[in-house]
Backbone as XML, in Angstrom:
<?xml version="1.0"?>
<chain id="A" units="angstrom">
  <residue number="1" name="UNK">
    <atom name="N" x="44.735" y="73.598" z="-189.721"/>
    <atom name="CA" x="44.044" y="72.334" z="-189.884"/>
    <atom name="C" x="42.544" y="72.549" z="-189.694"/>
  </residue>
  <residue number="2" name="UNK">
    <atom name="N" x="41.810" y="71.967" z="-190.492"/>
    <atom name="CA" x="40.114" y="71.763" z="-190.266"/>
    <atom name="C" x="39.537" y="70.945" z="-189.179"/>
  </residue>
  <residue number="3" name="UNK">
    <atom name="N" x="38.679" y="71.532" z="-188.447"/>
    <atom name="CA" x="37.787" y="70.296" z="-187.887"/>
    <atom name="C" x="37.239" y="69.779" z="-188.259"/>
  </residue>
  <residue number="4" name="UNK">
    <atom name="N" x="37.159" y="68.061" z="-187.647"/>
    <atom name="CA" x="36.229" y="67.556" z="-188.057"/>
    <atom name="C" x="34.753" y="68.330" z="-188.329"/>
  </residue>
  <residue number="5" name="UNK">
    <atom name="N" x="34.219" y="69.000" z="-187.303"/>
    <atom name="CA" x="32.849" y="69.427" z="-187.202"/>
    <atom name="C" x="32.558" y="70.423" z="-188.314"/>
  </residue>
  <residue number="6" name="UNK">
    <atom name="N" x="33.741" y="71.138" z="-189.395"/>
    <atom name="CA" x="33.644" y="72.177" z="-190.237"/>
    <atom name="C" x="33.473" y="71.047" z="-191.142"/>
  </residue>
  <residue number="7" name="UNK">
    <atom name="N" x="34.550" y="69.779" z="-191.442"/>
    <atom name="CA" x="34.364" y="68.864" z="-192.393"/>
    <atom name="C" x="33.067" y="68.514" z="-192.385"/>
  </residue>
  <residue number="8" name="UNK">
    <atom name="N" x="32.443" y="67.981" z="-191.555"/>
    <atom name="CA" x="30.931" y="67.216" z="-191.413"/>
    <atom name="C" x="30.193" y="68.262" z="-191.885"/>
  </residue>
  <residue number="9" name="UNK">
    <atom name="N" x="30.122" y="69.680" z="-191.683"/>
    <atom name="CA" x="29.469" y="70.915" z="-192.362"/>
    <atom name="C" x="29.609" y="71.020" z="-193.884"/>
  </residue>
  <residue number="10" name="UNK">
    <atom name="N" x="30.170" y="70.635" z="-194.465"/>
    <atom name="CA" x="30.775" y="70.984" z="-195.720"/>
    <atom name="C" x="30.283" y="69.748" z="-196.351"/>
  </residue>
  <residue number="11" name="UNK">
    <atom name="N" x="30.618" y="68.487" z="-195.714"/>
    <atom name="CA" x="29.641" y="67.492" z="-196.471"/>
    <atom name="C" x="28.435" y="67.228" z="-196.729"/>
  </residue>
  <residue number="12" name="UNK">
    <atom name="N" x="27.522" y="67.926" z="-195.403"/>
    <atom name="CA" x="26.216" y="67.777" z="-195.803"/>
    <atom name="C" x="25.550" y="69.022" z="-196.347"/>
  </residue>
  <residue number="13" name="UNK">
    <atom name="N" x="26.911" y="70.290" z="-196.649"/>
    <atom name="CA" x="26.716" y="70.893" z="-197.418"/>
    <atom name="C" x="26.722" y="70.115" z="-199.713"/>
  </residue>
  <residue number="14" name="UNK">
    <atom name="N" x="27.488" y="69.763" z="-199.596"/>
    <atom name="CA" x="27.453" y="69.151" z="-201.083"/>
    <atom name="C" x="27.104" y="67.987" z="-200.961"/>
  </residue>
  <residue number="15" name="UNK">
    <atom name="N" x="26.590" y="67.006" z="-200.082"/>
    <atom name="CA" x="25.386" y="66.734" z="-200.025"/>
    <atom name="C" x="23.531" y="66.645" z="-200.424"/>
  </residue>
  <residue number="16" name="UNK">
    <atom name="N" x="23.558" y="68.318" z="-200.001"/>
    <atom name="CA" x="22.389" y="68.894" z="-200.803"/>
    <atom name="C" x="22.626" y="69.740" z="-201.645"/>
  </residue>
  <residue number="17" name="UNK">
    <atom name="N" x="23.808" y="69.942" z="-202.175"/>
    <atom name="CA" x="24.101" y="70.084" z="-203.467"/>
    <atom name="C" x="23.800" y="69.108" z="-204.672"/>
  </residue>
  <residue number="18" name="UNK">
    <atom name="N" x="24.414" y="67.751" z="-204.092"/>
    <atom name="CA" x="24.432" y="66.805" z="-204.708"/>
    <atom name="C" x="22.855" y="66.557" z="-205.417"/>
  </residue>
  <residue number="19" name="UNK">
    <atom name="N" x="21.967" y="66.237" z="-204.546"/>
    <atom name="CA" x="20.623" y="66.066" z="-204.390"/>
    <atom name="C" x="20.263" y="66.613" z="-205.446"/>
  </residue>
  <residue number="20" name="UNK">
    <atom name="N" x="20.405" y="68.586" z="-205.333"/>
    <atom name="CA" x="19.319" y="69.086" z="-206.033"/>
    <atom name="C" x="20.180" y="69.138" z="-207.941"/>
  </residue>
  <residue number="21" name="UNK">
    <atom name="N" x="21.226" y="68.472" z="-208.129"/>
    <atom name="CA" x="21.766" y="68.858" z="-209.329"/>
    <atom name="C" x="21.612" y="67.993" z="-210.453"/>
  </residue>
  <residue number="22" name="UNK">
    <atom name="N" x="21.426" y="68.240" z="-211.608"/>
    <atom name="CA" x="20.871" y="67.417" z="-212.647"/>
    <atom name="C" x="22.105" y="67.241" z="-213.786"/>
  </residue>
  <residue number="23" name="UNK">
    <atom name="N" x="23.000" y="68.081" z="-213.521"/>
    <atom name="CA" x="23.710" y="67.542" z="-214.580"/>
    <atom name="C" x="24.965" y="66.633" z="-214.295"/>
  </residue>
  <residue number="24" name="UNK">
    <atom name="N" x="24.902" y="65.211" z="-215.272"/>
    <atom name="CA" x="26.354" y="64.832" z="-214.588"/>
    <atom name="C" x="27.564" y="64.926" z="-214.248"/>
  </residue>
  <residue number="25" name="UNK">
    <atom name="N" x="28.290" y="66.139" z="-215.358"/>
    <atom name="CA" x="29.175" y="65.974" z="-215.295"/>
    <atom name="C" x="30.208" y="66.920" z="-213.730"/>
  </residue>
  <residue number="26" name="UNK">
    <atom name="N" x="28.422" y="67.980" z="-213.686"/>
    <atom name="CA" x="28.908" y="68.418" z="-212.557"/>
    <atom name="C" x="28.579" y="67.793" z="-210.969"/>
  </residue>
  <residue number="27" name="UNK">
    <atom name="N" x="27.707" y="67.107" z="-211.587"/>
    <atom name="CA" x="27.185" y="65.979" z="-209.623"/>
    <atom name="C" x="28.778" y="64.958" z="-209.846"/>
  </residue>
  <residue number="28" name="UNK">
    <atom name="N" x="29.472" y="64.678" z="-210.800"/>
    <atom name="CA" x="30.303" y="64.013" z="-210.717"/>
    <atom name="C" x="32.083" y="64.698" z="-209.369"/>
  </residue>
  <residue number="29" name="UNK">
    <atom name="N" x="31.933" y="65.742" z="-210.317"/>
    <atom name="CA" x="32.589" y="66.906" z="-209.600"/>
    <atom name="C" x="32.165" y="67.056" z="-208.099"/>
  </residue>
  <residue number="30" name="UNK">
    <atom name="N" x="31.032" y="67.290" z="-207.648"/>
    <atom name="CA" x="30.809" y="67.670" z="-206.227"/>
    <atom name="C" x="30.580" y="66.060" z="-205.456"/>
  </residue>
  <residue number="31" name="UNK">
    <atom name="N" x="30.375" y="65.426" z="-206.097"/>
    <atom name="CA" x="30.288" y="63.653" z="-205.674"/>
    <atom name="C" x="31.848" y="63.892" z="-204.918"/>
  </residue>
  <residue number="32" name="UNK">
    <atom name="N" x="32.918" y="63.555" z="-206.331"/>
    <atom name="CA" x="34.223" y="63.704" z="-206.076"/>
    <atom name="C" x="34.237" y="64.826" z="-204.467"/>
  </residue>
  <residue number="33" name="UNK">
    <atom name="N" x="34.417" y="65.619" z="-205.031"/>
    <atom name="CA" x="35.204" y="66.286" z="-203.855"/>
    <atom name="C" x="34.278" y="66.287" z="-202.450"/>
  </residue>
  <residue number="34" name="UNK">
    <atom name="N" x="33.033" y="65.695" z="-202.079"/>
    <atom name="CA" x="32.414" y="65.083" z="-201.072"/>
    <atom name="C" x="33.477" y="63.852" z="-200.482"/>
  </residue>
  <residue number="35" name="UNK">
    <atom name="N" x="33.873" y="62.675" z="-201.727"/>
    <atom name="CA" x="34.678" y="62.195" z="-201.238"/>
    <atom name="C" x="36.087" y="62.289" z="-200.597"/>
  </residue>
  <residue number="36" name="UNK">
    <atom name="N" x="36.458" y="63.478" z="-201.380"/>
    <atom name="CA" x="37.821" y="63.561" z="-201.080"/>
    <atom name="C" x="37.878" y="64.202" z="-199.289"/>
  </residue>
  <residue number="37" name="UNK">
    <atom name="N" x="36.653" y="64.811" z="-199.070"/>
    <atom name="CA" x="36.091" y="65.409" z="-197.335"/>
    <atom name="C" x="36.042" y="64.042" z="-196.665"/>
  </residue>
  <residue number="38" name="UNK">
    <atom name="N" x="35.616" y="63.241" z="-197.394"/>
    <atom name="CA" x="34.762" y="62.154" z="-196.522"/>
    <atom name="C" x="36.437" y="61.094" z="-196.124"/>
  </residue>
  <residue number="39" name="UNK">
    <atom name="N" x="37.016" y="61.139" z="-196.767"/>
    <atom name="CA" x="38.609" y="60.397" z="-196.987"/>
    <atom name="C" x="39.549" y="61.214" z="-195.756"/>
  </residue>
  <residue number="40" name="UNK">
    <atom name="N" x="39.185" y="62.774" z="-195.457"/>
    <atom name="CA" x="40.210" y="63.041" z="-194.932"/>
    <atom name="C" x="39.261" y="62.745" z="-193.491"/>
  </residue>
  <residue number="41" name="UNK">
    <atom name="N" x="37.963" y="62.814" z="-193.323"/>
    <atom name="CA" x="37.568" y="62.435" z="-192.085"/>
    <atom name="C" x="37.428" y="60.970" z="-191.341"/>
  </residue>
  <residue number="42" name="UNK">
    <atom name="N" x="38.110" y="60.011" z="-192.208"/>
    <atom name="CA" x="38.960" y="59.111" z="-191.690"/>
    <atom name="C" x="37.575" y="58.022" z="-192.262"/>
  </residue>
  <residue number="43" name="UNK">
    <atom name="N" x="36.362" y="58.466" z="-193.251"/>
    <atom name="CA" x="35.356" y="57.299" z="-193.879"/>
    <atom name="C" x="35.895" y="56.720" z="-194.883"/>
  </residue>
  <residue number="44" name="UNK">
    <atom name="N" x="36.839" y="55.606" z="-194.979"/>
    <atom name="CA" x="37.069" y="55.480" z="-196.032"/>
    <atom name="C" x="36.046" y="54.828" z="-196.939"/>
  </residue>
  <residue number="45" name="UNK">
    <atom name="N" x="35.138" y="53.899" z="-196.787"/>
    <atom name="CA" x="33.923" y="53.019" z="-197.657"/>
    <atom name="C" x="33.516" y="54.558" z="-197.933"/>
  </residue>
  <residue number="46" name="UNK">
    <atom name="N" x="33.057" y="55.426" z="-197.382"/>
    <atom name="CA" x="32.187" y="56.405" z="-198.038"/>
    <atom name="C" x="33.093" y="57.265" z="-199.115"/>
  </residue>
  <residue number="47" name="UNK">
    <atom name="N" x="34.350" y="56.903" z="-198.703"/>
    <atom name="CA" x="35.119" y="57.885" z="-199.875"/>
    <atom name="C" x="35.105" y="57.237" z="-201.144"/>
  </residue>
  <residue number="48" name="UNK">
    <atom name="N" x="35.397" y="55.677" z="-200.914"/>
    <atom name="CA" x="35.320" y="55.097" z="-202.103"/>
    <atom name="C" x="34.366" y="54.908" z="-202.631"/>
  </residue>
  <residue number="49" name="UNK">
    <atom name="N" x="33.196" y="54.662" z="-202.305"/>
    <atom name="CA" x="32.245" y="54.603" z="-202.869"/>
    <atom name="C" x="31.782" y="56.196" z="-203.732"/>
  </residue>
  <residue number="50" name="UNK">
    <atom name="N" x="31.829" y="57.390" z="-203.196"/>
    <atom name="CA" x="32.133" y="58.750" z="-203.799"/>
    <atom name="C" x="32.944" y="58.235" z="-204.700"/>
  </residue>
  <residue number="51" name="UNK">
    <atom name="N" x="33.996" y="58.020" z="-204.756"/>
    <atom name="CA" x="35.354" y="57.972" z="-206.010"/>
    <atom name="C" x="34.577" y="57.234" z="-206.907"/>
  </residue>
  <residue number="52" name="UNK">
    <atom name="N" x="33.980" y="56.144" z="-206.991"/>
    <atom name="CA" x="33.275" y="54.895" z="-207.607"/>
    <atom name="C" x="32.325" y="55.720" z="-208.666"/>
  </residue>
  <residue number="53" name="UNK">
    <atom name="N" x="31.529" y="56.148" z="-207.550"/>
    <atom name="CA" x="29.879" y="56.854" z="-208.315"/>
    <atom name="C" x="30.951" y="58.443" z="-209.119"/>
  </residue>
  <residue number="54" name="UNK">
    <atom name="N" x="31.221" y="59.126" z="-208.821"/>
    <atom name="CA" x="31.925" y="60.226" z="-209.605"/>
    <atom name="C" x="32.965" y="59.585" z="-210.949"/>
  </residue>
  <residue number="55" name="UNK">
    <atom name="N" x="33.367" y="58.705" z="-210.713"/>
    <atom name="CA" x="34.048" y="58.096" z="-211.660"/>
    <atom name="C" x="33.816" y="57.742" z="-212.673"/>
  </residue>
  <residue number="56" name="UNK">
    <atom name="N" x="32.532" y="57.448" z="-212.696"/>
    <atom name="CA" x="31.200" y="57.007" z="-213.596"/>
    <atom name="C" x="30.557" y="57.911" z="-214.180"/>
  </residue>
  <residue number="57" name="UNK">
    <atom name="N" x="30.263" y="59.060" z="-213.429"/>
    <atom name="CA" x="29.208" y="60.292" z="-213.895"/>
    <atom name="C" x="30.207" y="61.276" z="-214.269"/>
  </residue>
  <residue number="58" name="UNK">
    <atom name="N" x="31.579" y="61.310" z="-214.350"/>
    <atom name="CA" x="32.451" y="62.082" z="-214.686"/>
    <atom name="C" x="34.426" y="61.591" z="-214.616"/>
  </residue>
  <residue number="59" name="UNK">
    <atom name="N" x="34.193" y="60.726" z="-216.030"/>
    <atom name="CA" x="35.309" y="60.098" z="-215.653"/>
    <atom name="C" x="36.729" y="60.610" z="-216.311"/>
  </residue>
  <residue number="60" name="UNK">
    <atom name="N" x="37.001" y="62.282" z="-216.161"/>
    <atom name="CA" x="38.056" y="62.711" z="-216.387"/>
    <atom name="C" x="38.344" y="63.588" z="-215.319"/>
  </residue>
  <residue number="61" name="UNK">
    <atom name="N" x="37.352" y="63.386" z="-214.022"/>
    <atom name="CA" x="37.349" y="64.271" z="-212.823"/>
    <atom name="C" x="38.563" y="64.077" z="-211.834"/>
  </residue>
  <residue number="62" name="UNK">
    <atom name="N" x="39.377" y="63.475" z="-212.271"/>
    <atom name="CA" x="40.314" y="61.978" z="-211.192"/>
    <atom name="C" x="39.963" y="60.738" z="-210.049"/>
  </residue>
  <residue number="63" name="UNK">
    <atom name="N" x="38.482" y="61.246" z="-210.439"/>
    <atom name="CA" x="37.915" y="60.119" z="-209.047"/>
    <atom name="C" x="38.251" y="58.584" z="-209.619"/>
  </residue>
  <residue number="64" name="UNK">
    <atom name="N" x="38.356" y="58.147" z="-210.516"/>
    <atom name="CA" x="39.166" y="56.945" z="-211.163"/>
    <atom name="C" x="40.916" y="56.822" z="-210.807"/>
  </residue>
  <residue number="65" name="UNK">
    <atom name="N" x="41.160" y="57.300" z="-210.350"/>
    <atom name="CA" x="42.716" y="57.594" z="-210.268"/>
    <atom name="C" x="42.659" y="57.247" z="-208.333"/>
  </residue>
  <residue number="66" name="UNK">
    <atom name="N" x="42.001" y="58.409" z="-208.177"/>
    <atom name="CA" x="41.551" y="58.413" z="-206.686"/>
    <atom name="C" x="41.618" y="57.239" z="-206.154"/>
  </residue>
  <residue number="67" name="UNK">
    <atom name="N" x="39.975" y="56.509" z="-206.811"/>
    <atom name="CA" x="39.815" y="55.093" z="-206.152"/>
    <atom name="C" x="41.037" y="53.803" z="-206.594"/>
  </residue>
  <residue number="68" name="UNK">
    <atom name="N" x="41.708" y="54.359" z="-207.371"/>
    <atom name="CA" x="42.991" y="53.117" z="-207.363"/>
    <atom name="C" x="43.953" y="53.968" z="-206.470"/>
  </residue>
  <residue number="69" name="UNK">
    <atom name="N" x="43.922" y="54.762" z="-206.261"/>
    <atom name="CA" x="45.170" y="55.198" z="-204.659"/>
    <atom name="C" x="44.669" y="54.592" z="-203.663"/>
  </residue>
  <residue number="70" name="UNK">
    <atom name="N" x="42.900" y="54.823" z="-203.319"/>
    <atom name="CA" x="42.361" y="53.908" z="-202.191"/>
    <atom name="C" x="42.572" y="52.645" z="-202.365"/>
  </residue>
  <residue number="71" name="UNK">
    <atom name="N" x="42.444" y="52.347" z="-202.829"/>
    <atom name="CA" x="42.353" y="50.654" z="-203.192"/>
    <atom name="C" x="43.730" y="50.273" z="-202.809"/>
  </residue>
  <residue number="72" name="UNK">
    <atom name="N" x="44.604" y="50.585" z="-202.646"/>
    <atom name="CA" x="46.113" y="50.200" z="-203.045"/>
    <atom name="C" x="46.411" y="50.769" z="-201.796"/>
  </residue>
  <residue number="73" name="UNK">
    <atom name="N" x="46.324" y="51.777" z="-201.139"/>
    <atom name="CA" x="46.316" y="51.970" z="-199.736"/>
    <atom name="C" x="45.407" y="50.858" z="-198.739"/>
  </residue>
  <residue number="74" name="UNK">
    <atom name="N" x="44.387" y="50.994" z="-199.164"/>
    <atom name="CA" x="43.574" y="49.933" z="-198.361"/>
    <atom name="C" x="44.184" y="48.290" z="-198.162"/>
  </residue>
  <residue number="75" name="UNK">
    <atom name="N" x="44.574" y="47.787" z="-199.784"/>
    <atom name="CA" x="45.305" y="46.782" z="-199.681"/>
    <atom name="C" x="46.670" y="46.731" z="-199.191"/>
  </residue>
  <residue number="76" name="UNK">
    <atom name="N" x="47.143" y="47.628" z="-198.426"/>
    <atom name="CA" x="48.811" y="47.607" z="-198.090"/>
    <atom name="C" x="48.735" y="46.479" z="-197.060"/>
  </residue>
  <residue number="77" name="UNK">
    <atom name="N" x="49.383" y="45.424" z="-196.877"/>
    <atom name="CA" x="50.262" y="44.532" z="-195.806"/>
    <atom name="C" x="51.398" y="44.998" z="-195.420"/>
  </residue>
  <residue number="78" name="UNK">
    <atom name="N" x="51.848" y="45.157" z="-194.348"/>
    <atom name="CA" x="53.423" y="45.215" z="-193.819"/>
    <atom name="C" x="53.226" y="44.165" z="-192.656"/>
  </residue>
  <residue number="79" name="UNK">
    <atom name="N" x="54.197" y="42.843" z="-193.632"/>
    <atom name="CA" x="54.396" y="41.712" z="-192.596"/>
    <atom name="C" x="54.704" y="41.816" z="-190.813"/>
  </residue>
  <residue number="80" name="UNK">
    <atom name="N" x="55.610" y="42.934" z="-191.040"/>
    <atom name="CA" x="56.358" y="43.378" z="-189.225"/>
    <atom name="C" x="55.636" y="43.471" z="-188.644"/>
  </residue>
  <residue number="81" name="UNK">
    <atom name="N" x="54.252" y="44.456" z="-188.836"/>
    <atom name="CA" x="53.515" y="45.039" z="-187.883"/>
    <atom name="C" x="52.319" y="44.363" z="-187.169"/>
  </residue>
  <residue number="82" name="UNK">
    <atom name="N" x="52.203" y="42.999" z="-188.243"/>
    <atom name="CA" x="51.247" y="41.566" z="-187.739"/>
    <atom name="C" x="52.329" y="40.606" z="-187.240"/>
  </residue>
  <residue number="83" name="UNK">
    <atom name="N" x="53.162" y="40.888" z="-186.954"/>
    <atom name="CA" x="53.926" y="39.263" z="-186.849"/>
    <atom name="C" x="54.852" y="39.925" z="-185.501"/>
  </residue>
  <residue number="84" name="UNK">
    <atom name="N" x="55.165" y="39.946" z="-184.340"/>
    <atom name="CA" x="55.913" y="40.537" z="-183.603"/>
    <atom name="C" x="56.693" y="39.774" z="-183.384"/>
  </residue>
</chain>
C-alpha cells in the first residue's frame, strides 16, 4: 500500500507537470491521473473536478466515465444507515 505522504509527492509532482505542458491531449492525461491520486487520497471535489477538466482536454482518456462513477458514488443513499 502507498502513503499518503508518497501520494501528496506524486501529486505535486504532475502538478508541475501539469503547469509546464502545452499540449492538450497530454495535460488531459496527467490532469486525469492527478485525479485518480487525488480520489485515492480520500479528495474527492479535487478528483472530480480533475475528471471534469481532463474530460474536456481529452475526452477518450476515461476521465468522462470516471466522473460518472464519482458522481454515482457520491450520490449513493442507503436508507438503514440514516434512519436507526
Amino acid at each position: 500500500m502507498t502513503s499518503p505522504e508518497s501520494l501528496n509527492k506524486e501529486i505535486e509532482g504532475l502538478s508541475r507537470e501539469i503547469a509546464a505542458e502545452a499540449d492538450a491531449s497530454v495535460l488531459g492525461e496527467l490532469i486525469f491521473r492527478r485525479g485518480r491520486l487525488r480520489w485515492k487520497i480520500q479528495d474527492r471535489s479535487g478528483a472530480m473536478s480533475d475528471y471534469a477538466a481532463a474530460a474536456e482536454l481529452a475526452p477518450g482518456c476515461g476521465a468522462a466515465e470516471a466522473l460518472a462513477q464519482a458522481r454515482e458514488i457520491m450520490a449513493f443513499y442507503h436508507r438503514d444507515l440514516y434512519n436507526p
